[in-house]
N, C-alpha and C positions, 0 to 999 in steps of 0.2 A: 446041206450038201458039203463035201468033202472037198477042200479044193486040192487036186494034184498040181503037181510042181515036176517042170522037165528038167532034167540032165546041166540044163543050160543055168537054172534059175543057182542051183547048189553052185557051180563052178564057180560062178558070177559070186554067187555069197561067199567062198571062200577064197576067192580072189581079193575081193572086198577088205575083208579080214586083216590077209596075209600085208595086203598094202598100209590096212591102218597101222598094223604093228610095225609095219619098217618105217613107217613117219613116225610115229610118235616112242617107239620103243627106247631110242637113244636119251629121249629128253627123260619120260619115267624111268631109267634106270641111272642118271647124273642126280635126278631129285630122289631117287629113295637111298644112293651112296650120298650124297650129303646128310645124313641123319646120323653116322660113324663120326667118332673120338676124335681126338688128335694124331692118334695112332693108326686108325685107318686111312686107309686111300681107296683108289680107286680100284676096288678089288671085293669079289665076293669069294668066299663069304663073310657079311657084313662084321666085323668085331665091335660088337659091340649097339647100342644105341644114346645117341645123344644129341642136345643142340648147340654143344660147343662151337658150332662156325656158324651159325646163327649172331651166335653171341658175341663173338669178335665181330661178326657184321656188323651187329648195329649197336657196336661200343662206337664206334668209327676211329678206331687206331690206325687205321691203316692209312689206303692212300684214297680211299673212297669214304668219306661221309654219306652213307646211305637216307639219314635221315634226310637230311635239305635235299638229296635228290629225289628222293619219294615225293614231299612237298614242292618240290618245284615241277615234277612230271606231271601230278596232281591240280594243280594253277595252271600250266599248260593245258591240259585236258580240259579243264573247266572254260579256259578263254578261245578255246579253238570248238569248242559243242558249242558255244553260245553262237560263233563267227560262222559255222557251219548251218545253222538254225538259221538265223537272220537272212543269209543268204540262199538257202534252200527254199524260205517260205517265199522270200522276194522272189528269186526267180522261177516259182509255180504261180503266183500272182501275176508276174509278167506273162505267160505263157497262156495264160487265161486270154486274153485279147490278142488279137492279131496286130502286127504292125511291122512297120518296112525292115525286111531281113529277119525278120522272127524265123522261116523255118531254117537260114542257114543258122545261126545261131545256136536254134534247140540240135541240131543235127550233129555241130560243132561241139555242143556241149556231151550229148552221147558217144561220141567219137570212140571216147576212152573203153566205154563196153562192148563195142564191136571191133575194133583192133585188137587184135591178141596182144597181149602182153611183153611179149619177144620181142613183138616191132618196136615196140616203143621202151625199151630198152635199150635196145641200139642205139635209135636215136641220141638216148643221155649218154649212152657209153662216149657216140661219136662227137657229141659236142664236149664232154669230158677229157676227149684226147686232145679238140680243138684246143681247147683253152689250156691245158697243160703244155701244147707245143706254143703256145703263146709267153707263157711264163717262162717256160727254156728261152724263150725266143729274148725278153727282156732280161732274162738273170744272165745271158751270155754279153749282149751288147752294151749292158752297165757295168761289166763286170761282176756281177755281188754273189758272191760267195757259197753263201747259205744256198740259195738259189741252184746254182751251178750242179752242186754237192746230192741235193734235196731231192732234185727232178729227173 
């Protein structure tokens, strides 16, 4: 059998589409102008092909050493999958047994996937601004400068 497909299913697909390409279009088109000379920019059409800024990258003349960052993003990653693991298998092992406060706890811990995202952004935004009027608050009563200047 034949499956037909309504009106709705195409629109849906090329809505679908139209949205991947306006997320990701801006990022594949910075990655495929970065493969242009010294002499290009950010401009098509491309002059040329090369991995001249490649190569300045990871000379690290500049003001970014790429390598130790890589290797240090790399050891991060590696000590935060271990911390994540440990704690992921311990607290399904705990959840395995019942005990006093377990379901507020496991509920506490879901929390983050039933709250939209928005809310709890604000959240950081609002204690972000607390703390920033805190640091006004102290750089204006000691007087200090930087402080003042900064905030």
């Amino acid at each position: 059998m034949i499956n037909k497909k309504g009106k709705s299913f195409y629109f849906c697909w090329v809505f679908f589409i139209t949205f991947v390409i306006f997320l990701y279009g801006p990022t594949f088109t910075i990655v495929l102008l970065s493969f242009q000379g010294p002499e290009g920019g950010l401009t098509f059409p491309m002059n040329g092909f090369s991995f001249h800024w490649f190569e300045k990258l990871w000379e690290g003349g500049g003001y970014v050493d790429i390598g130790s960052a890589f290797r240090r993003s790399i050891l991060l990653g590696i000590i935060l999958m271990i911390l994540t693991v440990i704690l992921s298998v311990s607290a399904g092992m705990a959840f395995r047994k019942k005990f006093f406060g377990s379901n507020f706890l496991f509920f506490l811990t879901i929390s983050s996937l039933i709250v939209p995202s928005i809310i709890l952004s604000l959240g950081v935004a609002l204690e972000f601004r607390l703390i920033d009027e805190t640091i006004k608050f102290i750089g204006n009563k000691y007087n200090i400068d930087w402080i003042i200047n900064d905030f």
